[in-house]
C-alpha positions as CSV (number, residue, x, y, z in Angstrom):
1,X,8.9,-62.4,15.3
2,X,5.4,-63.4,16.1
3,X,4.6,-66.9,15.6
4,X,3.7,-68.4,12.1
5,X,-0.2,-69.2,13.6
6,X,-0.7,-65.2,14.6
7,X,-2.8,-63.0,12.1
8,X,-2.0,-59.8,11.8
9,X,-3.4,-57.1,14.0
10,X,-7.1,-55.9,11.9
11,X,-5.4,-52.2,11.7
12,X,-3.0,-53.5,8.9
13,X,-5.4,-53.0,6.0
14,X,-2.8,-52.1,3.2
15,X,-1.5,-55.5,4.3
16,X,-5.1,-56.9,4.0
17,X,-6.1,-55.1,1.0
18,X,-2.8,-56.7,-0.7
19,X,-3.8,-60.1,0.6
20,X,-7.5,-59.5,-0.8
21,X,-5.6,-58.2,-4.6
22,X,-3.2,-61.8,-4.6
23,X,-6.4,-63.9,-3.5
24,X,-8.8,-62.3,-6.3
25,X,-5.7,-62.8,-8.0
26,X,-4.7,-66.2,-7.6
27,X,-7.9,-68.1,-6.3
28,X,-5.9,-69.0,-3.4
29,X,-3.1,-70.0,-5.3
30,X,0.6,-69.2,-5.4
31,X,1.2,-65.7,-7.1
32,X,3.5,-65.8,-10.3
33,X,5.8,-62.7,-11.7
34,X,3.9,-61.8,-14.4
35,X,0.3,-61.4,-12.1
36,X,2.9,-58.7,-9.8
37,X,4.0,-56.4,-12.7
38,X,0.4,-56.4,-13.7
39,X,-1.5,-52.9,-13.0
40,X,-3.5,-53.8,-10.4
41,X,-0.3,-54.2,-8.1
42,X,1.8,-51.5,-9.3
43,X,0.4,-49.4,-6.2
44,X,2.2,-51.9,-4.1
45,X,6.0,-52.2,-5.4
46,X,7.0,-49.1,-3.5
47,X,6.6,-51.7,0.1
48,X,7.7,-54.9,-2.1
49,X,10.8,-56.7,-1.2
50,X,11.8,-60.0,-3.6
51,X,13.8,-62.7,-2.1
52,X,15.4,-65.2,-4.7
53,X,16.8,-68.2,-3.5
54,X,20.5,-69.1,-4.9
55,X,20.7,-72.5,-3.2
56,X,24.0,-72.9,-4.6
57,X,25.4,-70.5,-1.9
58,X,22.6,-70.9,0.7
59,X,22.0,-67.3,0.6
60,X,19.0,-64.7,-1.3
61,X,19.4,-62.4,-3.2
62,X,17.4,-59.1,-2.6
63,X,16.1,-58.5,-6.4
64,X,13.7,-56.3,-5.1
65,X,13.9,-53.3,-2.6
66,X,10.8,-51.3,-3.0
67,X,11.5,-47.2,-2.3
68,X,9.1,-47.3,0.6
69,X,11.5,-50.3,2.0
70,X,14.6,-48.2,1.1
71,X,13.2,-44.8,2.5
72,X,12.4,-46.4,6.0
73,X,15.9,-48.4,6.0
74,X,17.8,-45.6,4.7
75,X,19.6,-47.8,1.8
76,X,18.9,-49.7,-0.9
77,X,19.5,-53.5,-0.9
78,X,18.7,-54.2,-4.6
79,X,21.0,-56.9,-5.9
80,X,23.0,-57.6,-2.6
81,X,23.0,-61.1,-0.8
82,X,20.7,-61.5,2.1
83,X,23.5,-62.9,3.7
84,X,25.5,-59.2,3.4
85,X,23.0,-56.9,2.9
86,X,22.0,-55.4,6.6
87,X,20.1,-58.5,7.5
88,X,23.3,-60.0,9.0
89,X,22.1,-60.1,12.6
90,X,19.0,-61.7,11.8
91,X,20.3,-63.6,8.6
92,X,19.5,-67.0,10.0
93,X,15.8,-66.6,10.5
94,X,15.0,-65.0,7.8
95,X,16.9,-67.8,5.4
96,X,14.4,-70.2,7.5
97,X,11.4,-68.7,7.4
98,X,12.1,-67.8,3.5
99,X,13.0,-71.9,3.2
100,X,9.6,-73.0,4.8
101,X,7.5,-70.0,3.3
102,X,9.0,-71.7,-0.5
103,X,8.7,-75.4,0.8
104,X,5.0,-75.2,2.0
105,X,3.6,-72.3,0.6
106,X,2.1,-70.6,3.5
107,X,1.7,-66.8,4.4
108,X,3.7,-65.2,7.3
109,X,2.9,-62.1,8.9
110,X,5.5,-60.6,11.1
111,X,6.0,-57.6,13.1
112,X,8.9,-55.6,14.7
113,X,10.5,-52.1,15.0
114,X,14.0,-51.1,13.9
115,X,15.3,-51.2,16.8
116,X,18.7,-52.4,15.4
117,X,19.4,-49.4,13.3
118,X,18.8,-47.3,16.5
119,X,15.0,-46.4,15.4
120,X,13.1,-48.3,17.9
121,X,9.9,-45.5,17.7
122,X,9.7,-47.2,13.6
123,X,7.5,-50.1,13.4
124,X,7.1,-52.4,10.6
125,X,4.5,-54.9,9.7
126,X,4.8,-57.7,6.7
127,X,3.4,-61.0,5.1
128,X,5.5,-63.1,3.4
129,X,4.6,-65.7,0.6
130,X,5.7,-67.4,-2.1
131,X,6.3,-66.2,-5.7
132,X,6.7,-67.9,-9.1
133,X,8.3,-67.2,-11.7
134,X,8.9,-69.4,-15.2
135,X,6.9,-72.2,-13.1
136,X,9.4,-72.4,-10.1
137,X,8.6,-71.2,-6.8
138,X,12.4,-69.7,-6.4
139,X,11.3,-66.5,-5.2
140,X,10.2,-64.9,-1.5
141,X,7.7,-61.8,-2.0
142,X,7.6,-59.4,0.8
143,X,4.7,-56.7,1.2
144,X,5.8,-54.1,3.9
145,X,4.7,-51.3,5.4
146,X,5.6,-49.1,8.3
147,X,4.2,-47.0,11.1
């Protein structure tokens, strides 16, 4: 994972032009549900994932695998706990870094390949931030993309 201080590499610009949209968006604010299923970002739910947090079983649930997501992992995760869905290896830093992303409202790029479903030549690249939705930050949005 790179380290919550790295940017992302200046060759992401899907990544960077979906920052730009949830600035404009937002004025630097945290983006709600209702500014997402707005036109603008219907280019961009095919590379969405939505994390929301069910703290009464420490877990996420995946309410969102976009088909870009699903194409490159070769299933859908819709619906499924983060905790069984095929994030178990790297279940525990991901229920982190969704924790702090919620708690303080920062951005997180990361990047990696997936290397654990034997496709090491497939790289992704993400940034992860908080939604809202009904005036709760309870929710993780993903934008991914691969190469």
């Amino acid at each position: 994972m790179m380290s919550v201080e790295n940017e992302l590499p200046a060759e992401y610009s899907l990544i960077d032009d979906f920052v730009d949209l949830v600035d404009a968006s937002t004025a630097g604010g945290v983006l709600r549900f209702d500014q997402l299923e707005s036109g603008p970002f219907m280019q961009y739910w095919k590379n969405l994932i939505i994390y929301r947090h069910e703290p009464d079983i420490s877990d996420f649930r995946v309410i969102l695998f976009g088909t870009e997501v699903a194409g490159s992992y070769g299933e859908d995760w819709t619906g499924q706990l983060l905790s069984t869905a095929g994030f178990e290896k790297g279940y525990e830093a991901i229920y982190r870094v969704n924790l702090e992303i919620m708690s303080n409202g920062k951005r997180i790029p990361d990047t990696g390949t997936l290397e654990w479903q034997g496709r090491d030549y497939r790289s992704w690249h993400e940034i992860k931030m908080p939604l809202k939705r009904n005036g709760e930050i309870n929710e993780v949005l993903v934008y991914m993309c691969f190469s």
